[in-house]
Short mmCIF file of the C-alpha atoms (twelve columns), coordinates in Angstrom:
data_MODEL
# 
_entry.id   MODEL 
# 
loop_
_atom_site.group_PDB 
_atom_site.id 
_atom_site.type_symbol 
_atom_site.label_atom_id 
_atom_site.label_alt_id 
_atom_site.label_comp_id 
_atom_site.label_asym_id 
_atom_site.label_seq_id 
_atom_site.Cartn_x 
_atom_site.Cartn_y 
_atom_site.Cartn_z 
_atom_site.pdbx_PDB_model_num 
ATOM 1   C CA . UNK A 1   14.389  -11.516 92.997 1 
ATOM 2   C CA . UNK A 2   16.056  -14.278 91.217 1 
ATOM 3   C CA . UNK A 3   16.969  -14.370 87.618 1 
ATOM 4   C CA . UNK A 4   14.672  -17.742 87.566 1 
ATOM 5   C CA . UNK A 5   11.774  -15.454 88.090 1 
ATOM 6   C CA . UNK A 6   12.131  -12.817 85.226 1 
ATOM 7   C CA . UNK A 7   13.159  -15.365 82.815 1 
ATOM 8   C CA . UNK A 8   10.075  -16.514 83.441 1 
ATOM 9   C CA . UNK A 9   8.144   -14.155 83.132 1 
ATOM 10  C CA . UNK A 10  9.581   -12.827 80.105 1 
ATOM 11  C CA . UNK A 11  8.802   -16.793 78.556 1 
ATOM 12  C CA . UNK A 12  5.037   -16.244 80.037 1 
ATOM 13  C CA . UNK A 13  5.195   -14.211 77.039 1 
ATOM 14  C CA . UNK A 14  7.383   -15.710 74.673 1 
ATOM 15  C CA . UNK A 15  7.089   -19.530 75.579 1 
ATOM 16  C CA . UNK A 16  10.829  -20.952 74.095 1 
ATOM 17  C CA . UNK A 17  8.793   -23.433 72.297 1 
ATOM 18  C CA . UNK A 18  7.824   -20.523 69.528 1 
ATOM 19  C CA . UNK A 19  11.367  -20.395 68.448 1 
ATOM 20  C CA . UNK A 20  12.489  -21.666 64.822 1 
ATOM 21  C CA . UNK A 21  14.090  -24.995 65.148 1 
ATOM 22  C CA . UNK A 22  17.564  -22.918 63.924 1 
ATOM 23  C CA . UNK A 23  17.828  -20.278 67.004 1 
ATOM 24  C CA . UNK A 24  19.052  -20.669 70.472 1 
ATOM 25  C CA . UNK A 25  17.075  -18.713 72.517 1 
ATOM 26  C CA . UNK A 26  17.076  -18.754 76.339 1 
ATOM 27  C CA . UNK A 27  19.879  -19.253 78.979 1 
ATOM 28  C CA . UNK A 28  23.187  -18.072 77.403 1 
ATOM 29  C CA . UNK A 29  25.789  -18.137 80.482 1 
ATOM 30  C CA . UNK A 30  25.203  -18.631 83.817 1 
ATOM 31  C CA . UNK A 31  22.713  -19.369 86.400 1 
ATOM 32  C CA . UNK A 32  19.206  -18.818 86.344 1 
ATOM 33  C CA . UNK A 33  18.766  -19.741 90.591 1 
ATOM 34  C CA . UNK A 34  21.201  -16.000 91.497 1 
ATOM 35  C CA . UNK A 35  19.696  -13.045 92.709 1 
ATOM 36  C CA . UNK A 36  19.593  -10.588 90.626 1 
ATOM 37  C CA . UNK A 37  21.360  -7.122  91.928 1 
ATOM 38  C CA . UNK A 38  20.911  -5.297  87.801 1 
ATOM 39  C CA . UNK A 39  19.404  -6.065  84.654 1 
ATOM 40  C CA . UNK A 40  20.711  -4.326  81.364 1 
ATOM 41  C CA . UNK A 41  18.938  -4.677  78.515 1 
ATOM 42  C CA . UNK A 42  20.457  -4.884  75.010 1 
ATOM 43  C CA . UNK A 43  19.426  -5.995  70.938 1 
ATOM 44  C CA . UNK A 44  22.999  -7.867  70.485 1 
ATOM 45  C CA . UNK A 45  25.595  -8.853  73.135 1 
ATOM 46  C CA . UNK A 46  28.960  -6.888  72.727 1 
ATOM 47  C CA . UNK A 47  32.018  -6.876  75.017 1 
ATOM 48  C CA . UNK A 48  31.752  -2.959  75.596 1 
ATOM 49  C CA . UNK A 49  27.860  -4.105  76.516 1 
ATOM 50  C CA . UNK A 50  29.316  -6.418  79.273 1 
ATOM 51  C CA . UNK A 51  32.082  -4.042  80.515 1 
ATOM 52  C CA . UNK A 52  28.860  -1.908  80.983 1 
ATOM 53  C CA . UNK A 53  27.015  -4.467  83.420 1 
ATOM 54  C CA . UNK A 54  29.547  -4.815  85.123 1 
ATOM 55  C CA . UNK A 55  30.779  -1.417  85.843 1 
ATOM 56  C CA . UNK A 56  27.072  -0.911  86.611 1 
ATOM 57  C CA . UNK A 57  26.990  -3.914  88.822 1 
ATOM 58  C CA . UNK A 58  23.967  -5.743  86.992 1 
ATOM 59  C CA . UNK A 59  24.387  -9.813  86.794 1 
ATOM 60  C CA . UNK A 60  21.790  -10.306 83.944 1 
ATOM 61  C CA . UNK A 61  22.198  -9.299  80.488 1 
ATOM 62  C CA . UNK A 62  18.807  -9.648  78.678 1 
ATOM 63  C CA . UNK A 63  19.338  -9.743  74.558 1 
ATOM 64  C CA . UNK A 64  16.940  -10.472 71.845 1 
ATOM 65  C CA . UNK A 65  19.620  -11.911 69.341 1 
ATOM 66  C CA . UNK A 66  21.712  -14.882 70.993 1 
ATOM 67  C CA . UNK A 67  25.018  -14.735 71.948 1 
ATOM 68  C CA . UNK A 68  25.457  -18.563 70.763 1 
ATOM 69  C CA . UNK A 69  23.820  -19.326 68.116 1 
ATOM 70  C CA . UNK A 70  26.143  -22.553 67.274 1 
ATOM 71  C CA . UNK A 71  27.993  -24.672 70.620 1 
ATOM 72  C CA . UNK A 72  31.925  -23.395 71.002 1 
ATOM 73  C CA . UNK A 73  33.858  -26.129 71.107 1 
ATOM 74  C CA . UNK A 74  37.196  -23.992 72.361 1 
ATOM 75  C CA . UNK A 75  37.054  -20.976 75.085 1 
ATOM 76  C CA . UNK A 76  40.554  -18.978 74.424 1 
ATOM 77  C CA . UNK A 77  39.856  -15.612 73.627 1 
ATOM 78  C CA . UNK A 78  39.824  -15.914 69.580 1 
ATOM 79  C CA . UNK A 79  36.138  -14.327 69.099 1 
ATOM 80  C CA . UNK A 80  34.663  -12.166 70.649 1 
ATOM 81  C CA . UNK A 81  31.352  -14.613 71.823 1 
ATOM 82  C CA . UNK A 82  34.369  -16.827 73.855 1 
ATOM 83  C CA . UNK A 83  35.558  -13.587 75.230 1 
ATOM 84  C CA . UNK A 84  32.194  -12.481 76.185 1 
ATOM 85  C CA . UNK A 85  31.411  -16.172 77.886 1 
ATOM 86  C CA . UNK A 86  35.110  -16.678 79.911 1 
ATOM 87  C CA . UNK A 87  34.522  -12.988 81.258 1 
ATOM 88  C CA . UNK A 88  30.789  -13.431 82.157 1 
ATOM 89  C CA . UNK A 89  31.507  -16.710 83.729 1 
ATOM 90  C CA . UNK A 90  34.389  -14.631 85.923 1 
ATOM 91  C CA . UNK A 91  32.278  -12.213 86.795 1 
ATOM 92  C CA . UNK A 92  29.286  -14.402 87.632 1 
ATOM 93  C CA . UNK A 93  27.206  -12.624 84.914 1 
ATOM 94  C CA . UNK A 94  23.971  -14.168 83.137 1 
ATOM 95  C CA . UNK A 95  23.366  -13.755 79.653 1 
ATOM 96  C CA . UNK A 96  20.092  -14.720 78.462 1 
ATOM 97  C CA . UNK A 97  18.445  -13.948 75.382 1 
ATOM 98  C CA . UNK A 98  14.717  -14.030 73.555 1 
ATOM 99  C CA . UNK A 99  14.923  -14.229 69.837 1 
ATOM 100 C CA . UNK A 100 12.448  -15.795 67.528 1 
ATOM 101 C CA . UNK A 101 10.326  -16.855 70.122 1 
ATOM 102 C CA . UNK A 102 9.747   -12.916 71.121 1 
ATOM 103 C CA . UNK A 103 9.677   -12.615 67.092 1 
ATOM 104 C CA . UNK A 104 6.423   -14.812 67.107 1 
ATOM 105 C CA . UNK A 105 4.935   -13.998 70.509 1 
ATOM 106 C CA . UNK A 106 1.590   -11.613 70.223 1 
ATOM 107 C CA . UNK A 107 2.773   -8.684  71.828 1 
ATOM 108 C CA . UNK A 108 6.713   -9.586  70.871 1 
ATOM 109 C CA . UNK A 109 8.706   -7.592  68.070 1 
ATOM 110 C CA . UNK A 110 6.111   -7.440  65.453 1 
ATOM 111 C CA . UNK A 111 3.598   -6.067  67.451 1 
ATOM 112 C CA . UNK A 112 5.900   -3.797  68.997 1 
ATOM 113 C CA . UNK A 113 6.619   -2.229  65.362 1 
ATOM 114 C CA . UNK A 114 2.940   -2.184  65.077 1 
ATOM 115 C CA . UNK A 115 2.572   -0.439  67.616 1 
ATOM 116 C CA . UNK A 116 5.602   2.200   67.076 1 
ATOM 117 C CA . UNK A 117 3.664   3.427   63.531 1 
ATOM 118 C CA . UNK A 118 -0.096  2.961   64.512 1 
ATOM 119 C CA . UNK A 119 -1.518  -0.148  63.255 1 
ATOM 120 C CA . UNK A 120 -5.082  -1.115  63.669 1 
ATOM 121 C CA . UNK A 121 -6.513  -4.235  63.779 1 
ATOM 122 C CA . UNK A 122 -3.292  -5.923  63.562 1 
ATOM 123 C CA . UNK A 123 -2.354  -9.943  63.276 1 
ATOM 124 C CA . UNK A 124 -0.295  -11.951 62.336 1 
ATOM 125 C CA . UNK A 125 1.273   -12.604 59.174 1 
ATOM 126 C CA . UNK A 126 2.520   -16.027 58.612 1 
ATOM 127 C CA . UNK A 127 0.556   -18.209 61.404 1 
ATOM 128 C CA . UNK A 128 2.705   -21.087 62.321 1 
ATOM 129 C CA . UNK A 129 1.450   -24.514 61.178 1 
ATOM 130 C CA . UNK A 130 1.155   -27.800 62.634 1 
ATOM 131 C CA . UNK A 131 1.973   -26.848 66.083 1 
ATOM 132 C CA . UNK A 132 -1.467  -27.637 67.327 1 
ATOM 133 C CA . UNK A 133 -2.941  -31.154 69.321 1 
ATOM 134 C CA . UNK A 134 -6.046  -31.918 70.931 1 
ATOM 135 C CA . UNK A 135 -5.944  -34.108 73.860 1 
ATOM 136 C CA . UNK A 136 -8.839  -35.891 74.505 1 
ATOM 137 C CA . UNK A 137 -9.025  -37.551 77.665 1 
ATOM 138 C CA . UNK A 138 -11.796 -39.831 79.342 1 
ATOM 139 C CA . UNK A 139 -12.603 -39.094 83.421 1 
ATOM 140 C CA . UNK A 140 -14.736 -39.716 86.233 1 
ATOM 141 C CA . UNK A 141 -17.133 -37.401 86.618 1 
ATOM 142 C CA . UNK A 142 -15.926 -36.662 90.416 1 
ATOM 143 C CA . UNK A 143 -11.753 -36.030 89.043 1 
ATOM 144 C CA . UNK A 144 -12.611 -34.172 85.800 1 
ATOM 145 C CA . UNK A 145 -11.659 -30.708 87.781 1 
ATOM 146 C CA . UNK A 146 -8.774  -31.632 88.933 1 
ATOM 147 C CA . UNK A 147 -7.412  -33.419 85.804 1 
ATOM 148 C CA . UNK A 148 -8.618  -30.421 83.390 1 
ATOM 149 C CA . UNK A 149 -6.808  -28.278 86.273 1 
ATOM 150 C CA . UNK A 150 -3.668  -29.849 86.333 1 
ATOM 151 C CA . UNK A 151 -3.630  -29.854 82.586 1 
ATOM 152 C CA . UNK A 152 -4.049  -26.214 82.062 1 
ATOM 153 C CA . UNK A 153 -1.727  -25.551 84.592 1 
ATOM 154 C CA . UNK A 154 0.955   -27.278 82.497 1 
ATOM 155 C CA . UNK A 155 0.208   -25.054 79.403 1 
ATOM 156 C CA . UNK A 156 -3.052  -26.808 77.433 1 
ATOM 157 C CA . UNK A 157 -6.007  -25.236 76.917 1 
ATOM 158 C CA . UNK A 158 -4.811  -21.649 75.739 1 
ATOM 159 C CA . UNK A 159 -6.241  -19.260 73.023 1 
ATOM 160 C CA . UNK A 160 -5.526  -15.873 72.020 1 
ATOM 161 C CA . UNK A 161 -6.311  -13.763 75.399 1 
ATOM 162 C CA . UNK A 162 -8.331  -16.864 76.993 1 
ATOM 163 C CA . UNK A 163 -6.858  -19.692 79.142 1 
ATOM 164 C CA . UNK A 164 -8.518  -23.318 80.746 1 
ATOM 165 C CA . UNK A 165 -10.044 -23.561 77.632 1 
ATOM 166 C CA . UNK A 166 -11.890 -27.183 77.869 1 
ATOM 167 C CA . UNK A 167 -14.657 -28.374 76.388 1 
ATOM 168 C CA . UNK A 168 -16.647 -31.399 78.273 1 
ATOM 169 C CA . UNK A 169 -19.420 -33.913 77.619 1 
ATOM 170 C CA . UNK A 170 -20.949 -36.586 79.535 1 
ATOM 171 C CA . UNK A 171 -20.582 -40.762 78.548 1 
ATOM 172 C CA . UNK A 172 -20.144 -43.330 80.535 1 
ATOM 173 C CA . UNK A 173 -17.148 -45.817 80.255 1 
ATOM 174 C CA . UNK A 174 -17.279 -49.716 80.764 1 
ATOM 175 C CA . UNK A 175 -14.517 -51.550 81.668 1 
ATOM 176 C CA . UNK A 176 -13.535 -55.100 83.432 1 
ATOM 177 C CA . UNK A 177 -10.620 -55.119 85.402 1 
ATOM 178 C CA . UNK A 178 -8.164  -58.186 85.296 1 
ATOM 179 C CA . UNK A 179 -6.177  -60.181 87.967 1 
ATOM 180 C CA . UNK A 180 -3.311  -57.993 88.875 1 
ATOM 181 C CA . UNK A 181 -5.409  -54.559 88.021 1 
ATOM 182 C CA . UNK A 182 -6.284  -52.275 91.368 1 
ATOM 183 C CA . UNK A 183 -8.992  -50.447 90.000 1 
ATOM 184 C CA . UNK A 184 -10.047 -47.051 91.404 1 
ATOM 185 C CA . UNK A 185 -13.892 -47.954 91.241 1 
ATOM 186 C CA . UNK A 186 -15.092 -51.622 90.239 1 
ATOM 187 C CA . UNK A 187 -14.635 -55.276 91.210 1 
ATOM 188 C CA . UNK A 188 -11.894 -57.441 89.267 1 
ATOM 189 C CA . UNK A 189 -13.773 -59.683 87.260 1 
ATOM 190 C CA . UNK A 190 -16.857 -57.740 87.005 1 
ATOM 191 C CA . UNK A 191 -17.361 -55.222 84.022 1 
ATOM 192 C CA . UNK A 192 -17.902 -51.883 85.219 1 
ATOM 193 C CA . UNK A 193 -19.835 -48.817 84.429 1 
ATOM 194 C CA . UNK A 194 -18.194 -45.515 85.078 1 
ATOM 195 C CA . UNK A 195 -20.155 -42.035 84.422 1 
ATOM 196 C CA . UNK A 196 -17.458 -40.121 82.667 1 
ATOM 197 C CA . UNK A 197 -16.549 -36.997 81.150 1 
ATOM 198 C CA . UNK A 198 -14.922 -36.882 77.617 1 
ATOM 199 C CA . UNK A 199 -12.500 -34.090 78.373 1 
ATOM 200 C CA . UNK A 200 -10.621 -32.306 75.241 1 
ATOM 201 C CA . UNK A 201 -7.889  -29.444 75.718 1 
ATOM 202 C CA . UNK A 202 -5.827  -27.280 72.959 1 
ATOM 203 C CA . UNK A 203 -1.977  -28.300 73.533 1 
ATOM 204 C CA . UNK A 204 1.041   -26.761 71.360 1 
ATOM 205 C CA . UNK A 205 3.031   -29.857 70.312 1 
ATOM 206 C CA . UNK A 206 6.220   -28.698 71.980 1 
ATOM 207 C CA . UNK A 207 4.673   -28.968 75.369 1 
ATOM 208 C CA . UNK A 208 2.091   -32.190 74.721 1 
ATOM 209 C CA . UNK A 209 4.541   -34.008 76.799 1 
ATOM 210 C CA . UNK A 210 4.635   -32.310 79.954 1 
ATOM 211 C CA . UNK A 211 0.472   -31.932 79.970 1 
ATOM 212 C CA . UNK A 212 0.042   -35.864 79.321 1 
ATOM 213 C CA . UNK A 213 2.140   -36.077 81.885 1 
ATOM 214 C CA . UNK A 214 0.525   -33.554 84.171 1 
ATOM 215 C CA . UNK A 215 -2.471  -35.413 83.079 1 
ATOM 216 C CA . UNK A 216 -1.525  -38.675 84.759 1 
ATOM 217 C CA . UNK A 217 -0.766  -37.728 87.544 1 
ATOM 218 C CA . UNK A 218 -3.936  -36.269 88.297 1 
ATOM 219 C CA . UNK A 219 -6.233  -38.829 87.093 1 
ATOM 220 C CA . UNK A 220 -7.256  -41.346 89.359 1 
ATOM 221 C CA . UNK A 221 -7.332  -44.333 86.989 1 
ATOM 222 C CA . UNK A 222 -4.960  -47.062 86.599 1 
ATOM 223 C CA . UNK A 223 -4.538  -46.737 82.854 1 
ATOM 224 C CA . UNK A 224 -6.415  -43.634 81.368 1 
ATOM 225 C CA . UNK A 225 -7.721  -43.618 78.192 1 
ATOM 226 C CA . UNK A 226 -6.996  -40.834 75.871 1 
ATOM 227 C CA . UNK A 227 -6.340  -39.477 72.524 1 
ATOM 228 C CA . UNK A 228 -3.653  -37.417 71.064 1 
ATOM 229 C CA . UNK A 229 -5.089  -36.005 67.824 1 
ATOM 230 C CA . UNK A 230 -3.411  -33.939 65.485 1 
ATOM 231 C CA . UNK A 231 -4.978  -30.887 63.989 1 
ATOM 232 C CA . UNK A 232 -4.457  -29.299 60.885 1 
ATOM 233 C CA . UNK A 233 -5.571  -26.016 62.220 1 
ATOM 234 C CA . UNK A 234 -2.851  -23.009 62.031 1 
ATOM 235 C CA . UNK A 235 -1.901  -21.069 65.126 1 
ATOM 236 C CA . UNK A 236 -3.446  -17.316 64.434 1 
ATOM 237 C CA . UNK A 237 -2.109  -16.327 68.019 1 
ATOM 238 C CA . UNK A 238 1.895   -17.226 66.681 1 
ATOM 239 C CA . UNK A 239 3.860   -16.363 63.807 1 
ATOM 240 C CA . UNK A 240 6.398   -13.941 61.798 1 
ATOM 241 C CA . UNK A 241 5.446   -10.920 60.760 1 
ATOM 242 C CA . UNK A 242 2.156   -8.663  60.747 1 
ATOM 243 C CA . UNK A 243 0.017   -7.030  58.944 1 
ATOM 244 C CA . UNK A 244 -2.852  -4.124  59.812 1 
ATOM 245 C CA . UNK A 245 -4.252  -0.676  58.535 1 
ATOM 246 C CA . UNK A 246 -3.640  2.529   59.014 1 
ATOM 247 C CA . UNK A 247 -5.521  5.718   58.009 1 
ATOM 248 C CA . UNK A 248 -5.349  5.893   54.352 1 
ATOM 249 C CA . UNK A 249 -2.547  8.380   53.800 1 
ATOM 250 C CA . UNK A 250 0.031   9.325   51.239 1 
ATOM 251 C CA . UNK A 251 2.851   6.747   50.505 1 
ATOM 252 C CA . UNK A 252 5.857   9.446   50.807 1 
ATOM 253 C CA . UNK A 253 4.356   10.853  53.628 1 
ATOM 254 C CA . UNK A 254 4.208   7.114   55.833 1 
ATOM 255 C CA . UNK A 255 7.796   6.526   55.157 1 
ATOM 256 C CA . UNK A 256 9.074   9.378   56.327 1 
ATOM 257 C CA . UNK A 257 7.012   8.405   59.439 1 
ATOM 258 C CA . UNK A 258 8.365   5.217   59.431 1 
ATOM 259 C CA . UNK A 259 11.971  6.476   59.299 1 
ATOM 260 C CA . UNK A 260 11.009  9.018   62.544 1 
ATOM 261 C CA . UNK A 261 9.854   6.136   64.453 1 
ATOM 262 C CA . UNK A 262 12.518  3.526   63.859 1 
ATOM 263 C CA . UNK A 263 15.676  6.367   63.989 1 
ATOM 264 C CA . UNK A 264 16.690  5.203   60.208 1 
ATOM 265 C CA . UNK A 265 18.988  6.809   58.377 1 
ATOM 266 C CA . UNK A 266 19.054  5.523   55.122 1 
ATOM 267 C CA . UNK A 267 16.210  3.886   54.077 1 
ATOM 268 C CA . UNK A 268 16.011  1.455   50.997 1 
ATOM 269 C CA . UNK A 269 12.599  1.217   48.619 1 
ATOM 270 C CA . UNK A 270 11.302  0.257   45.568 1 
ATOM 271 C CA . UNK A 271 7.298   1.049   44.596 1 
ATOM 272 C CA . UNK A 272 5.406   3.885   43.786 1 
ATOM 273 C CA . UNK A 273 5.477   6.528   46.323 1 
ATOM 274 C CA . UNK A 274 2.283   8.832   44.449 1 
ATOM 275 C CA . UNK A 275 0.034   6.653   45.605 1 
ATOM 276 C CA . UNK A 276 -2.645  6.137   49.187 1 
ATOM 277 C CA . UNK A 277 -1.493  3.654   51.511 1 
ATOM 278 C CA . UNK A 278 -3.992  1.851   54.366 1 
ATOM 279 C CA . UNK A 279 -2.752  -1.850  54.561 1 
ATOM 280 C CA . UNK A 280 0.537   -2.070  56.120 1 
ATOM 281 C CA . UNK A 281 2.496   -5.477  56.487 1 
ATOM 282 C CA . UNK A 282 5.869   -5.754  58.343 1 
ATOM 283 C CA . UNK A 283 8.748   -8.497  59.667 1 
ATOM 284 C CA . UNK A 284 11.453  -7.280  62.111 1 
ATOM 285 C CA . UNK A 285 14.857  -8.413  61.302 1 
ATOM 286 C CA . UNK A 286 15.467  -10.375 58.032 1 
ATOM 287 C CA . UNK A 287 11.249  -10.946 56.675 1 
ATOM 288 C CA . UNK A 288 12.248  -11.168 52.907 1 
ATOM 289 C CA . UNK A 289 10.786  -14.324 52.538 1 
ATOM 290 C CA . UNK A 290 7.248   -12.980 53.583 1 
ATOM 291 C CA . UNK A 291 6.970   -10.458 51.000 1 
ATOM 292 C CA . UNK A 292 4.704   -12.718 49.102 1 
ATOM 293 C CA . UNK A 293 2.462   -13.395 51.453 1 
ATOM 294 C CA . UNK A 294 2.125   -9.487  52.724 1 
ATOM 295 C CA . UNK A 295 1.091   -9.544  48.530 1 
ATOM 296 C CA . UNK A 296 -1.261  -11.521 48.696 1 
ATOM 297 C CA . UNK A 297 -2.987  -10.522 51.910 1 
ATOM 298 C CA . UNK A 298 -3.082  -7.079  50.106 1 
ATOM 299 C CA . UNK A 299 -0.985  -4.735  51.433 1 
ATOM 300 C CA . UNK A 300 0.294   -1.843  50.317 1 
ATOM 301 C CA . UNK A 301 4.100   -1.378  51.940 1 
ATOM 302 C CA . UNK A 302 5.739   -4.547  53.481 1 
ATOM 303 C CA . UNK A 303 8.538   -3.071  55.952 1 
ATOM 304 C CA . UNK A 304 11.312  -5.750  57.087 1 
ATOM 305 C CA . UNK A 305 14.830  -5.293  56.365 1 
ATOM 306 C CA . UNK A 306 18.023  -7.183  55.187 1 
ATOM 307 C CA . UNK A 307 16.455  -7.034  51.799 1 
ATOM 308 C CA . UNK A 308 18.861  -7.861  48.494 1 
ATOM 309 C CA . UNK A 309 19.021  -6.429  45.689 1 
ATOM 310 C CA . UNK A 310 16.718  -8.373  42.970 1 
ATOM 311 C CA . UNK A 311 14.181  -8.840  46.105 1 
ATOM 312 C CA . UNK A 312 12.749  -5.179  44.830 1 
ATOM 313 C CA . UNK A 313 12.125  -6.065  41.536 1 
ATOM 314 C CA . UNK A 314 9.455   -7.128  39.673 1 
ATOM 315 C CA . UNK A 315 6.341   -6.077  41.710 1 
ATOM 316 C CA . UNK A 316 6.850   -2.100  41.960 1 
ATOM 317 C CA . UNK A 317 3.468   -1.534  40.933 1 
ATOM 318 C CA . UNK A 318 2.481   -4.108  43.343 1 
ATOM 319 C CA . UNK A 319 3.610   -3.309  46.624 1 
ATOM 320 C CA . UNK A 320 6.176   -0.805  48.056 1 
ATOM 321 C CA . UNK A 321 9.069   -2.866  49.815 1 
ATOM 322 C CA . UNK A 322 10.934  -1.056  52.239 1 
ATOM 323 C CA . UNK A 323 13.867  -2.016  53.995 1 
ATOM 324 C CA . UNK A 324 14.640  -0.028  57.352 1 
ATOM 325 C CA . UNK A 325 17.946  -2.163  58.254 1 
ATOM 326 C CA . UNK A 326 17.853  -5.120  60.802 1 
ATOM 327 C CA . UNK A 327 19.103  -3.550  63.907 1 
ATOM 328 C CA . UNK A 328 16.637  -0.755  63.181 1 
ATOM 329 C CA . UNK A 329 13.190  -2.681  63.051 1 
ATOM 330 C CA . UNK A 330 14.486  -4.320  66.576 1 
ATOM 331 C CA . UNK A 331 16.041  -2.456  68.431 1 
ATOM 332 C CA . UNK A 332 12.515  -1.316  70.515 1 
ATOM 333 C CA . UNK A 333 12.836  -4.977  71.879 1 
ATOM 334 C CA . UNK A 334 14.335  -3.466  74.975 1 
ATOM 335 C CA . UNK A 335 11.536  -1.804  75.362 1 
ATOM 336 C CA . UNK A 336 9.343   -5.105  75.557 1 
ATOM 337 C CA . UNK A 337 11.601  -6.946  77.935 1 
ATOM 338 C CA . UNK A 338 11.693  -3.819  80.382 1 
ATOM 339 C CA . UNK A 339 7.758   -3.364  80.429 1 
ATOM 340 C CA . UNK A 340 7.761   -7.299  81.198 1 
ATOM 341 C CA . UNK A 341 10.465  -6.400  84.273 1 
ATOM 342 C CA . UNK A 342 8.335   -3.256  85.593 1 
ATOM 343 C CA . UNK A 343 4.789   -5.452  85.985 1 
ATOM 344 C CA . UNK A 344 6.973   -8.545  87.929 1 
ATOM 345 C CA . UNK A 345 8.666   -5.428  90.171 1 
ATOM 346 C CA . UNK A 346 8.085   -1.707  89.178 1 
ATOM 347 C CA . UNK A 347 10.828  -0.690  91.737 1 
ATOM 348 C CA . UNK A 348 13.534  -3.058  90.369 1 
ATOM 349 C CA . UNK A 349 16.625  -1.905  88.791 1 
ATOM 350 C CA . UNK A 350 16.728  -2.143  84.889 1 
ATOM 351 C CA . UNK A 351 18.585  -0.030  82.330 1 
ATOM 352 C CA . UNK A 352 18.958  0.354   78.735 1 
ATOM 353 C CA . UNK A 353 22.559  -0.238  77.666 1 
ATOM 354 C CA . UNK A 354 23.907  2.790   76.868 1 
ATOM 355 C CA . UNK A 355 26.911  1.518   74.999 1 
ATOM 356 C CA . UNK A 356 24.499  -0.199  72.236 1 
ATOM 357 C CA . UNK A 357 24.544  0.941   68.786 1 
ATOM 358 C CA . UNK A 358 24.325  -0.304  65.467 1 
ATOM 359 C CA . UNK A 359 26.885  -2.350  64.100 1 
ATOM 360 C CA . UNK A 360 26.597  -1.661  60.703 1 
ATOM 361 C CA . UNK A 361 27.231  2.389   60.190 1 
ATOM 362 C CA . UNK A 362 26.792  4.606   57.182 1 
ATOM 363 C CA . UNK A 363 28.673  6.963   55.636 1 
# 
């Protein structure tokens, strides 16, 4: 198998394009065209975490924080990142990594926390906004299969769990081609009548590109006419955070369920425990900034971590706010990334690194 193909498969889930426009998610070091001979599968990239793969053997590192977050503009040994990338380079070692584009994915980290305490009905919390197009695109009746094909192929036309989502409706076109035109049906000179179909995908904007041009290539006109519209709509299948319901139960007693299924030590609150929880709202890694919205969607504990001091004051009666630590709420990322592994190739070597652990300790 080559690296190529579980990078891909792992951004089949988490397309890049979900990232924030801050992050650096994807290739790290290396080459995605190797074979792989050993995956190891880490939350942050380490040195011990590299000595590991390679004592092991494994030339793919798969993290869900980046390496390289910023471009090094020296290699000579000061940090530990230009460490990491002179040694992986040696040792022919790729280090890739899926951040907040497996933060926003449906099924990514969220859903993964959802999933680790119970959640029902869960979705997402903060939707991302204006990354939705329509394409509307005008073909012969006899190419509209292939166009709408090739187009779906490149990425349009997805919703939720559905895919080749179109919709069509019959017109006809006139046009007159020109001296110099070499029109595909019609007589230069001559207006022409075409029966048509007014085809109209779903795009996200970071990909519009690559269907248009997927688009033109399959259509058998000269110069196709189409539309790129954009729609005010918010994307319920991508975004930060979640929120769903549970049971209703005691406060106290969720917590301390919380802290059993994330392996916390120490976690940090403010609220009213004597009270019955059902609505549960969560962001892995640093989700202060949601708080408010988990409010206002109504739930009753919003779970993130990273969380400052004055963030848990002022709405105790509220909310409860609970901060589990950032490593903590993400560290079950591994587990996403090796369930995408096992369905490409079940008999495939893939371990958890086994000299992770959290760099921030307590005493």
């Amino acid at each position: 198998m080559l690296i190529k193909e579980i990078t891909n498969a792992i951004e089949a889930v988490a397309p890049l394009y979900l990232q924030e426009s801050w992050d650096n998610s994807g290739m790290q070091v290396g080459s995605a065209d190797n074979e792989v001979t050993g995956v190891l599968l880490c939350t942050d990239v380490r040195e011990e975490i590299l000595e590991e793969a390679i004592e092991r053997g494994a030339n793919l590192i798969i993290s869900h924080h980046p390496l390289l977050f910023r471009g090094l503009k020296k290699i000579v040994g000061r940090t530990y990142q230009e460490r990491i990338v002179a040694r992986a380079i040696k040792n022919d070692i790729t280090i890739y990594c899926a951040h907040t584009n497996m933060d926003s994915a449906v099924g990514g980290v969220n859903f993964k926390m959802a999933e680790k305490i119970g959640l029902k009905n869960v979705r997402v919390l903060s939707p991302q906004q204006n990354t939705q197009l329509k394409i509307v695109v005008f073909v012969p009746n006899e190419a509209a299969l292939q166009v709408e094909r090739a187009m779906c192929d490149a990425g349009a036309g997805r919703l939720g769990n559905y895919d080749n989502c179109s919709y069509n409706m019959s017109g006809e076109g006139h046009y007159r081609p020109l001296d110099g035109a070499e029109p595909w049906a019609g007589t230069v000179g001559t207006i022409h009548k075409e029966p048509e179909i007014r085809l109209e995908v779903l795009v996200n904007k970071a990909i519009c590109s690559r269907v248009v041009a997927a688009m033109l290539k399959a259509h058998p006109y000269e110069e196709p006419a189409f539309d790129i519209i954009s729609l005010e709509n918010e994307d319920k299948y991508a975004g930060l955070g979640v929120i769903g319901d549970i049971e209703p139960q005691d406060a106290r007693h969720f917590l301390e369920r919380v802290k059993e299924a994330f392996e916390v030590e120490t976690m940090r609150y403010s609220g009213n425990l004597d009270r019955t929880v059902s609505c549960i709202a969560l962001c892995g890694g640093a989700g202060v900034e949601f708080a408010g919205l988990a409010m206002s969607q109504g739930a009753d504990v919003y779970i993130t971590g990273d969380m400052k001091y004055h963030d848990f004051q002022g709405n105790e009666e509220r909310i409860i706010l609970a901060d589990i630590g950032h490593y903590e709420s993400e560290h079950y990322t591994k587990e996403i990334f090796y369930d995408i592994i096992w369905k490409k190739n079940p008999n495939f070597a893939v371990d958890f690194a086994q000299s992770e652990s959290n760099q921030v300790n307590y005493l």
